[in-house]
N, C-alpha and C positions, 0 to 999 in steps of 0.2 A: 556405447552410443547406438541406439537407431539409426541405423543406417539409410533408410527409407524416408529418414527427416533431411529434408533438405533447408536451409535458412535464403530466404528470397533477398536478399541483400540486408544490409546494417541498417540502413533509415528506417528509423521508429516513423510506426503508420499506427494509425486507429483504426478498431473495431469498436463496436460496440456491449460490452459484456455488463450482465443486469447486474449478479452477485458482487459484493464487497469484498475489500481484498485482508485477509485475516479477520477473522471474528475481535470485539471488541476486546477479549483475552490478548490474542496475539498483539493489537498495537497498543495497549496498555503494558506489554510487558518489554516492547521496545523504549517504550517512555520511560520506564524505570530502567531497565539498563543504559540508555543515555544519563538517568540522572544521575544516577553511583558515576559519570564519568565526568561532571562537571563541578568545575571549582565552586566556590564560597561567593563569588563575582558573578558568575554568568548567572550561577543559580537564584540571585536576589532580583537580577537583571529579566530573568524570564520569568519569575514568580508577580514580577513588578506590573509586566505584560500584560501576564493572562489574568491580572483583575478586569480588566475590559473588556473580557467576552463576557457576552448574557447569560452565559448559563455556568457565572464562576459560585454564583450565590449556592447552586444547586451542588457544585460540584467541590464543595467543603461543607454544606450541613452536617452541623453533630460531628464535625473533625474535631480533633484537639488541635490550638493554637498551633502546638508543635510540627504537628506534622499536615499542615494544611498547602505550605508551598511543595510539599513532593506530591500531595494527592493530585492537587490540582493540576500539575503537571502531567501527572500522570493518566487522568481523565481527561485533558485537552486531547488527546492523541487520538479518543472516538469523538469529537465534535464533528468532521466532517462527516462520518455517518449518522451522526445525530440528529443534522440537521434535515434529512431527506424524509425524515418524518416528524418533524417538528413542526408547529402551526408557523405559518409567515413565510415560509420559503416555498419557494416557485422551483417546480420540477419543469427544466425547461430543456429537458431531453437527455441522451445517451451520447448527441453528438453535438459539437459547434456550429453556431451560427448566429452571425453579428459579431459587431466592437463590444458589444456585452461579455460574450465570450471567455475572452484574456483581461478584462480589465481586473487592476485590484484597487480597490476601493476602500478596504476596509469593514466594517461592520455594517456599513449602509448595504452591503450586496446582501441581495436576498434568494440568491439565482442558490440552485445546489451544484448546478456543478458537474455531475457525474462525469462528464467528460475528463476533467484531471486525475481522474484517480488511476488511468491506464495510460499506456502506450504498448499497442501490439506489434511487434515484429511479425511480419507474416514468414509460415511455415508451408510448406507445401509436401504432399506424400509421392505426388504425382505428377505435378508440374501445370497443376491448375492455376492460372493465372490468379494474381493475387492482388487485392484491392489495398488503395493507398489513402487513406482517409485524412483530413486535416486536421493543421492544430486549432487551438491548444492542447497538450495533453499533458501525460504527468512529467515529463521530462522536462518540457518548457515552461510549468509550472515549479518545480521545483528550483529550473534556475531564475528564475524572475523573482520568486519570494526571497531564495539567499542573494540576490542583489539586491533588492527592499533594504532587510534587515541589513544588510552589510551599511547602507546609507545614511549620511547624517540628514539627510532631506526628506530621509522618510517619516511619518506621523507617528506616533507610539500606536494610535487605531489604527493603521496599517500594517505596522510592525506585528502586534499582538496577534491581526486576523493572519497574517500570515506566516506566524512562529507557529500557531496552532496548527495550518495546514502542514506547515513542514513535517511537524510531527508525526504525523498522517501520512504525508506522500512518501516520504524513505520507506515505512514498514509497509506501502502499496509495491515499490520500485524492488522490495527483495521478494514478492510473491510472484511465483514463477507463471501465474495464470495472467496478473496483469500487466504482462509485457510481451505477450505472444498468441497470435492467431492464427490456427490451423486449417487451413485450405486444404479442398479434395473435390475429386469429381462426386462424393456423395454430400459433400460441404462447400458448396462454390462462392458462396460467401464470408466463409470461414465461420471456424466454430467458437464466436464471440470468447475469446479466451477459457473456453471448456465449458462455459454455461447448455452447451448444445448438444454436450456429451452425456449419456447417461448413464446412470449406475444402477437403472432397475426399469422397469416398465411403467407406461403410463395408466395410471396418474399419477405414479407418483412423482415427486416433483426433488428426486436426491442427483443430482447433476456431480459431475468432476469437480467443476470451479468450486461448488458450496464444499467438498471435500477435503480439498487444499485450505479453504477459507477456515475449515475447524479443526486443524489439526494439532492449534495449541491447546485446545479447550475449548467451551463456550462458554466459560462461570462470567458474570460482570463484575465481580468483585474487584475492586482496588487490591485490597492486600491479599486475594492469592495469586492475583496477577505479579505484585511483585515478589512475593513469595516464590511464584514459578520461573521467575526471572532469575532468581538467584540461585538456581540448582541449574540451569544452562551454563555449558564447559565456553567460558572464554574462546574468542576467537585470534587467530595470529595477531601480534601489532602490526605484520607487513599487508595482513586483510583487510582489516579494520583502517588501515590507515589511508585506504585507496578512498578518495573525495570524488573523482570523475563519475558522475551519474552515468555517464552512456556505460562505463565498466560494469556498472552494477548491471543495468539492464540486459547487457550482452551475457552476463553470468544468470541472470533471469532464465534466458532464452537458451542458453545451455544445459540449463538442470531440465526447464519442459521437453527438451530433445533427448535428455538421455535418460528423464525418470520422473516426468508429468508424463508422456506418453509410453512409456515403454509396456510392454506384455503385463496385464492380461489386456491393457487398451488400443483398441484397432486403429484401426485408418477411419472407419466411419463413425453415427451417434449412439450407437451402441442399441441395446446399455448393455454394461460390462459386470462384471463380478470380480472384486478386487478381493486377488489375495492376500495370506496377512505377511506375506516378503513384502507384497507391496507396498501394503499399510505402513508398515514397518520401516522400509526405506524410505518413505514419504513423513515418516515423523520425522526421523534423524535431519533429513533435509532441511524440513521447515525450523526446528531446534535450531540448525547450523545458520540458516538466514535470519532469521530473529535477532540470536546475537549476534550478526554483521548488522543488521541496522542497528538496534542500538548501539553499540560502537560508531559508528559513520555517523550515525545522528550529531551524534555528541563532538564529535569533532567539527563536524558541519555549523551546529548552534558558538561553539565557543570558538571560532576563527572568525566567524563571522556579523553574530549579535553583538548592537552596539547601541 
């Protein structure tokens, strides 16, 4: 561990960080490992769902019959980044503001959002006072969706808009960039979960955070995402079985303290040169949190989808 990393207490805070949390490889391959772990029930159940997203038509063209309720499944898990360049949705910032904000509505919302896809625990190197930013974030979003779908009063358009984000926010909640920001007297606003860190000189534009973000791939294929899914080692049942988000996120915020940040990456925005221990370390990582969300996923949709 980094010993120079200090954690400024448990309450999940927001920053604001630009990059997406796993490239659309990484949460496609959570989606399919959630699906190998769902019965014949949940699986008809959420297939049933996500025909109500707008972009189900797109996301089974040229499928075979067969296998059109795992793709789609499996392509809902990048709708939440999909939408942030999609025509009709309103970029209405990095952070909260208004009952707009939290609301879930279903497919009428056209807002994107970016604000749920994090919560940052602030870090500090130094004991540079650390900012505490409001909700909503990903934590409050993910438990307000699994109480949705848990409800019999909720809409099937609500349910669906928010099974798809779920799918999304688990494999955001095991990315170790979006659940922690690093304070310093050369970063006093924190370094928006590594977006601020560099890996090379300007212009060019190769950050930490985009690092972490590709470190399953960046293919958008369906089937090598689930292909890549299925050569990842199983995780414990006693890991996989943990449901408390604040766990996961504190296990977020442990891996950035002992190997998002660790040597060759300083205290300030660099940019750094990673070696390939590092590289290295930092795949095995991302491997081991992929399959804990899917795992958790799947336990999450089938305790809860109703």
């Amino acid at each position: 561990m980094n010993r120079g990393l200090l954690a400024i207490g448990i309450l999940m805070s927001l920053a604001a960080p630009s990059a997406w949390a796993w490239n659309d490889q990484g949460h496609m391959m959570v989606a399919a490992i959630a699906w190998n772990h769902l019965d014949a029930a949940t699986r008809e159940r959420a297939a049933a769902l996500l025909k109500l997203n707008p972009d189900y038509g797109e996301w089974i063209a040229n499928i075979p019959a067969a296998q059109r309720d795992q793709v789609a499944f499996v392509r809902a898990a990048t709708w939440a980044d999909a939408i942030k360049t999609e025509a009709g949705y309103e970029n209405d910032g990095n952070v909260p503001s208004g009952a707009e904000s939290g609301r879930n509505i279903g497919y009428g919302d056209h807002l994107q959002h970016r604000y749920w896809h994090y919560i940052d625990i602030p870090l500090t190197t130094d004991g540079t006072a650390v900012v505490q930013p409001p909700v909503p974030n990903l934590q409050t979003q993910i438990e307000r969706f699994t109480q949705a779908i848990r409800s019999a009063d909720t809409s099937d358009n609500v349910k669906s808009f928010d099974l798809v984000w779920l799918e999304h926010l688990v494999g955001d909640a095991h990315q170790p960039l979006h659940a922690t920001s690093r304070f310093s007297r050369s970063l006093p606003q924190g370094d928006r979960g590594g977006n601020l860190v560099a890996l090379c000189y300007k212009p060019c534009r190769d950050e930490l955070h985009a690092f972490w973000d590709d470190l399953l791939g960046t293919s958008k294929s369906v089937e090598e995402a689930i292909s890549a899914a299925e050569r990842l080692p199983a995780p414990s049942a006693a890991a996989a079985g943990i449901s408390d988000d604040s766990v996961w996120l504190r296990e977020s915020l442990e891996i950035a303290m002992q190997t998002v940040y660790a040597s060759p990456i300083g205290d300030g925005p660099g940019p750094y040169t990673l070696d390939e221990h590092y590289r290295a370390v930092a795949r095995s990582m991302a491997e081991e949190r992929v399959a804990l969300a899917g795992a958790r996923l799947a336990i999450l949709i089938s305790a809860n989808l109703k």
